[in-house]
C-alpha positions, 0 to 999 in steps of 0.5 A: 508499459509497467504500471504502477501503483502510491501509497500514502502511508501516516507516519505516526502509527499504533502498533496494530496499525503498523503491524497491519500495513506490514501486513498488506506489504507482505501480501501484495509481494505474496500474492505477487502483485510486485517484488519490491515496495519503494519507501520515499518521504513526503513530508513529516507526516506521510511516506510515500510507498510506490510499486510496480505491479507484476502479476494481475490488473491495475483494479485487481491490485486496487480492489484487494488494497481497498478491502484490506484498509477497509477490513483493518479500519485503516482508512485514517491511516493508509490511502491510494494515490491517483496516479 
C-alpha cells in the first residue's frame, strides 16, 4: 500500500512565501520523495496539495517538510494534514 501525504497550503501568499513553497515542491520531487504533486481547492482560503510518497518513510518525508516550514517560517502559511 502506497502511502500518502496533504498539505494545506493558504492561497493569499507574498512573494517569498510563494517562492519557498515551490521550493519545498521541488525538493520533495528532487529528492524523490514523489513524482507528482495533486493541487485540489478546498475553500477560498487554502489548497489542498496530496501525494503519494515513492522513496523514504512516511516520518522521513514529514520530518523533512516540518523543518523546512519551520526554516522559512511558514507555519502561517503552509501545514500537514493527519491523514
Amino acid at each position: 500500500m502506497e502511502k500518502g501525504m496533504k498539505l494545506k497550503v493558504r492561497k493569499e501568499l507574498d512573494g517569498k512565501q510563494q517562492s519557498s513553497i515551490i521550493k519545498l515542491k521541488g525538493s520533495l520531487i528532487a529528492k524523490g520523495y514523489t513524482e507528482i504533486i495533486h493541487i485540489l481547492d478546498q475553500d477560498d482560503d487554502f489548497h489542498i496539495n496530496s501525494f503519494g510518497i515513492e522513496n523514504g518513510s512516511d516520518s522521513e518525508v514529514r520530518e523533512f517538510i516540518t523543518a523546512f516550514i519551520a526554516r522559512e517560517k511558514l507555519e502561517d502559511s503552509i501545514s500537514i494534514l493527519k491523514l
